[in-house]
KOLLUMTI-731850 format. One record per residue (C-alpha): residue number from 1; x, y, z. Coordinates in steps of 0.1 Angstrom, whole numbers. Layout:
<recs>
 kolpa    c1    c2    c3
   NUM     X     Y     Z
...
</recs>
This chain:
<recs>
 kolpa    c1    c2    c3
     1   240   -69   258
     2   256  -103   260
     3   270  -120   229
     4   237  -147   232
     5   216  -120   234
     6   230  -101   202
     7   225  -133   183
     8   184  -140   197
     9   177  -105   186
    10   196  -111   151
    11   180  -142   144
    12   146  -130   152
    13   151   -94   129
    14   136   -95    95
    15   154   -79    67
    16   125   -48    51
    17   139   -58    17
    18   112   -33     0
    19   124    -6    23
    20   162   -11    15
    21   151   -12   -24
    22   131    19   -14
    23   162    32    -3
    24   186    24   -28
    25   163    35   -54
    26   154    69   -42
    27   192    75   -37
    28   196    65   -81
    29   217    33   -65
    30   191     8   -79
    31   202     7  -111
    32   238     5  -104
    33   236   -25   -81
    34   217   -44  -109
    35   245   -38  -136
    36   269   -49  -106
    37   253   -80   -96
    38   248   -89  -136
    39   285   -80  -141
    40   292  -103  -111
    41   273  -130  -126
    42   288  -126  -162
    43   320  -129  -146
    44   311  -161  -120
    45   298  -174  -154
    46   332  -171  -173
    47   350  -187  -148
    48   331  -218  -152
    49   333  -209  -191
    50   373  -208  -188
    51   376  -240  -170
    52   359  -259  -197
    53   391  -254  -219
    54   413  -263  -192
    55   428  -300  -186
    56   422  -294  -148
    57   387  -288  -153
    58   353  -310  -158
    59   363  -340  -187
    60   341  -362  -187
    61   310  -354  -212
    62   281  -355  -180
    63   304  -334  -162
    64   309  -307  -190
    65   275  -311  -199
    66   269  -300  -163
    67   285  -272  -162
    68   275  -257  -199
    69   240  -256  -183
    70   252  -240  -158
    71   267  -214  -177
    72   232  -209  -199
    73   212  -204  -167
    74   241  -184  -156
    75   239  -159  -184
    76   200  -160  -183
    77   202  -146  -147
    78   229  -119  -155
    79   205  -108  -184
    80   178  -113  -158
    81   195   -83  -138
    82   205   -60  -158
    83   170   -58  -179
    84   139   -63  -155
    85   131   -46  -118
    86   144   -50   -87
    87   137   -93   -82
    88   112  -101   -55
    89   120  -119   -22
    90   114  -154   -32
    91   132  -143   -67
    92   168  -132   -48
    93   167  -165   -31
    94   163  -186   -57
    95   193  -168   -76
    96   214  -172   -45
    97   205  -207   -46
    98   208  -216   -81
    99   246  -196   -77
   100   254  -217   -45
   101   245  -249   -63
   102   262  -237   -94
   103   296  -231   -78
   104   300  -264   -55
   105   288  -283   -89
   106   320  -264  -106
   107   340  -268   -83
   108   333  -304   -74
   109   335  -314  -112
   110   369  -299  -111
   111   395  -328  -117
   112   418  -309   -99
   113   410  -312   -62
   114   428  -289   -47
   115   422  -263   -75
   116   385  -271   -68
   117   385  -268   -32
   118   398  -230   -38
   119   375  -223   -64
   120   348  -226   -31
   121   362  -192   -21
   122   334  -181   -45
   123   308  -185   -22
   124   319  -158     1
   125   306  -132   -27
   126   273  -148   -21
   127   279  -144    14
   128   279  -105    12
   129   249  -109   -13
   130   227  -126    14
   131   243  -105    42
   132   229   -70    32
   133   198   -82     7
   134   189  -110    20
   135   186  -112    57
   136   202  -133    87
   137   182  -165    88
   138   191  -169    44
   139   226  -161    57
   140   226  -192    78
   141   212  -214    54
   142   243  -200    34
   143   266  -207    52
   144   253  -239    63
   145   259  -245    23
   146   294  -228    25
   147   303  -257    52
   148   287  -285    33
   149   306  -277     4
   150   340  -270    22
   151   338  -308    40
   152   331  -321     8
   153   356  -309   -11
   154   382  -312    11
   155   373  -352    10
   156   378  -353   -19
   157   414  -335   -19
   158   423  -359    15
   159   413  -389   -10
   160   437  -376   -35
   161   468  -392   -35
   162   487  -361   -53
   163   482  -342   -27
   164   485  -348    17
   165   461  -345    39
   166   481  -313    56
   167   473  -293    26
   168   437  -300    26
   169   433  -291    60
   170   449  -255    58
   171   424  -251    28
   172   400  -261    47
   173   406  -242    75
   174   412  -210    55
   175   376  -212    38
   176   360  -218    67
   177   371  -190    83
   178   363  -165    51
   179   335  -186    42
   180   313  -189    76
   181   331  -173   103
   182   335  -139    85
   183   298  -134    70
   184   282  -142   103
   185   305  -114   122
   186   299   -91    96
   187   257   -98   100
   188   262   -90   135
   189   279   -56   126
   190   252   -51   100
   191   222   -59   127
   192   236   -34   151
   193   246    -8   127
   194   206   -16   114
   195   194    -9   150
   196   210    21   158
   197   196    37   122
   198   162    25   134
   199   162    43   167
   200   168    76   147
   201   137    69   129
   202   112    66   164
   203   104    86   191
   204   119    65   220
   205    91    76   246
   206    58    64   222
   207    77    38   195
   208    56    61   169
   209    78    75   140
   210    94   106   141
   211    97   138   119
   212   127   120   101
   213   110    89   103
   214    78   103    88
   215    99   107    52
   216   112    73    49
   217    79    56    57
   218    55    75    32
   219    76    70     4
   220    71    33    13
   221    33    35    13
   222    37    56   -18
   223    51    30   -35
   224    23     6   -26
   225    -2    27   -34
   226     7    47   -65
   227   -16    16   -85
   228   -43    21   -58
   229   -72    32   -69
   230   -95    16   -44
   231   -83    43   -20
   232   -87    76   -38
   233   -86    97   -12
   234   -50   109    13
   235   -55   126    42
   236   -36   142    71
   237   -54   139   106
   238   -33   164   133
   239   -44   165   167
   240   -31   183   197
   241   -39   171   232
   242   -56   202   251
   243   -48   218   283
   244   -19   190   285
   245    10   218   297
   246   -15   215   332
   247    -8   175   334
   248    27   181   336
   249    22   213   357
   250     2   199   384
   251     6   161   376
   252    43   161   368
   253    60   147   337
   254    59   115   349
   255    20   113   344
   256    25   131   315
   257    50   111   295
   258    22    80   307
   259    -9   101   289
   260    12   105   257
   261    20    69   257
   262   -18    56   264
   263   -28    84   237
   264    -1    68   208
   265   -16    30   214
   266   -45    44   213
   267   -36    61   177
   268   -27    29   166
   269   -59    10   175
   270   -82    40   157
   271   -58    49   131
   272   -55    14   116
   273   -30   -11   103
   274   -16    10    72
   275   -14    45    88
   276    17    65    95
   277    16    74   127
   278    40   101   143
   279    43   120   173
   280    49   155   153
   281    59   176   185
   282    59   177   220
   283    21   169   222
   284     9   166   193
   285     5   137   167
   286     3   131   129
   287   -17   108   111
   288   -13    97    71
   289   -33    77    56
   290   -53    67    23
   291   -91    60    25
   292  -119    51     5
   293  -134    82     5
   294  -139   114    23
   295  -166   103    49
   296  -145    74    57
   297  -115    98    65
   298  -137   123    86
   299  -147    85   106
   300  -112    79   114
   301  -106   112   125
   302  -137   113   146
   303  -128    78   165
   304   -91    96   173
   305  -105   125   185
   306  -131   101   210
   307  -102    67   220
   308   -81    96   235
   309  -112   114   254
   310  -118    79   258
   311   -97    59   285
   312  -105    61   317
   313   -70    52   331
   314   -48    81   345
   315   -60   122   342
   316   -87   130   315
   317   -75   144   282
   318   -94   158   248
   319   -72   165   219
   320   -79   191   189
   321   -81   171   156
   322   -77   190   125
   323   -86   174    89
   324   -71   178    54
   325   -78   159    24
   326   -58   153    -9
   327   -67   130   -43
   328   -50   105   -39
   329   -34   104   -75
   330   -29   142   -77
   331    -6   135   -40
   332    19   105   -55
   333    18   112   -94
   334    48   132   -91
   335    74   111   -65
   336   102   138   -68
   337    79   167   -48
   338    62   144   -24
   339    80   155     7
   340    65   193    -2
   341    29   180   -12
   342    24   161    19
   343    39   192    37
   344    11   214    19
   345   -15   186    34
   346     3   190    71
   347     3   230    70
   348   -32   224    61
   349   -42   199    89
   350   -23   219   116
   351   -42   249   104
   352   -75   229   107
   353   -64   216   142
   354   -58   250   151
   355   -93   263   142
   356  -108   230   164
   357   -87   244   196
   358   -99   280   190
   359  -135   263   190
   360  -128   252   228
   361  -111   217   220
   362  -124   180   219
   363  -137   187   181
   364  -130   176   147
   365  -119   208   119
   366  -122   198    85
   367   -98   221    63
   368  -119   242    41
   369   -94   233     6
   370  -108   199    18
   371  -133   195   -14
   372  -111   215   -35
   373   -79   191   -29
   374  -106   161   -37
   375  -118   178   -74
   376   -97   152   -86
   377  -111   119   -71
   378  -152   125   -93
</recs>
């Protein structure tokens, strides 16, 4: 891949910021990273505090009116932190924002030039902040900042007759470097390291999860859903693809690796938008899900069981679809066992897929703990 090409594929990427909260959370980081980005902002904050009593800082009464605001919304965002959830997307950029604008302000009130040029090494915290939370096109905007700020201070240093323009330049130079050059690297390392973890999550023949995959995105549409009431019901759909040992036998793998990747996009068309959908073994396929109700489960599980019967391209293939239901608050009230519930609800589908492939294949098996599992639901 050439450098160009790393740097499309970067820019394009989107950062899953509720995934990596997802992440950080079900790992007991979340709180952590709060108190540390709070402490970080407390101290930020008494930096700005500190200058106030010194004769190289802001004098002038606008100027150290400026920057006691600064420090109030300062401390309202450390408190902000350490005391509510996780902030939302819009919520992390305005506090990158408000801290970029904070610091050139600071620093630019500074009647010391050169002492406020440094003090724009600050931003490069930021720069880290954006890099892993925030994604690469907020990085840019960043950095496009950290630049903005860099020339203008270093103006004003150059205008400064107590100090040459040689001096401002190396400044200059140095935060540049550290400032812009050294985030953007490091958001190159972080896309492919990024990209490389995603591959171990997907099956590289279908682009359908894996098993390891399968983890990491239900606790995701856990999360969503644990205030959902308007789909009561979770359900596990299995299906098998019959007699398909005889398309690689007499067809060759080739044709074979084609059928399982006509059957996954057609998984995805049937299965919906908000499914989980993973190719659970050689053949066979796993689909999670929450629906309004049991009919509208046994639907879903019909139309998989008839869009893979039903393409006409390449060798004809059926699958076995087994069924097994869940309430959907009885599957997500306790998060900590949700990988072993959900594995209940596969041992139950594969047993009910079983049953359909004993029955001669191309059917629907519903598992018979289906009503039992759905007691819960009225």
């Amino acid at each position: 891949m050439t450098l160009r090409a790393l740097v499309r594929e970067c820019w394009d990427s989107q950062r899953d910021t509720h995934l990596l909260r997802m992440f950080v959370e079900s790992r007991g980081l979340g709180r952590w990273i709060r108190v540390f980005v709070s402490l970080l902002t407390i101290v930020l904050t008494a930096i700005a505090l500190l200058s106030l009593g010194s004769p190289s800082g802001a004098q002038g009464t606008v100027d150290r009116i400026v920057v006691v605001t600064v420090i109030v919304l300062g401390i309202a965002w450390a408190v902000r932190w350490n005391v509510a959830d996780w902030p939302s997307f819009r919520e992390s950029i305005a506090f990158l924002a408000f801290s970029d604008i904070a610091i050139t302000l600071v620093c630019f009130l500074d009647s010391n030039t050169l002492a406020g040029l440094s003090g724009a090494g600050l931003l490069v915290l930021l720069g880290t902040y954006a890099t892993f939370l925030l994604g690469p096109r907020v990085l840019v905007a960043h950095v496009a900042w950290c630049a903005f700020s860099i020339a203008l201070l270093s103006v004003r240093v150059v205008l400064d007759p107590a100090f040459d323009l040689a001096i401002g330049a190396a400044k200059a130079v140095m935060l540049t470097v550290v400032g812009v050059v050294v985030p953007l690297t490091i958001e190159l390392g972080v896309h492919l390291i990024r990209v490389d973890a995603d591959m171990s999550l997907f099956d590289p023949l279908t682009g359908l999860s894996n098993r390891r995959g399968l983890e990491t995105r239900l606790r995701v549409l856990a999360d969503d859903a644990r205030t959902d009431d308007q789909r009561p019901v979770a359900a596990v759909i299995i299906l098998d693809l019959d007699k398909f040992k005889r398309i690689n036998d007499e067809l060759g793998h080739n044709v074979g690796d084609e059928v399982l990747i006509r059957v996954a996009r057609g998984l995805v068309t049937a299965a919906g938008p908000t499914a989980v959908i993973t190719r659970h073994g050689g053949e066979e396929f796993l689909i999670f899900d929450l629906y309004d109700d049991a009919l509208d489960a046994l639907r879903t599980a019909r139309a998989v069981r008839d869009i893979v019967a039903g393409n006409a391209a390449g060798p004809t293939v059926t699958a076995s679809v087994g069924l097994a239901m869940s309430a959907t608050r009885a599957l997500l009230s306790d998060r900590r066992r949700l990988t072993s519930t959900v594995a209940d609800l596969v041992d139950r589908g594969d047993a009910a897929m079983y049953r359909a492939k004993r029955s001669g294949g191309h059917c629907v098996a519903v598992d018979g703990g289906a009503s039992r599992g759905l007691a819960a639901t009225g």
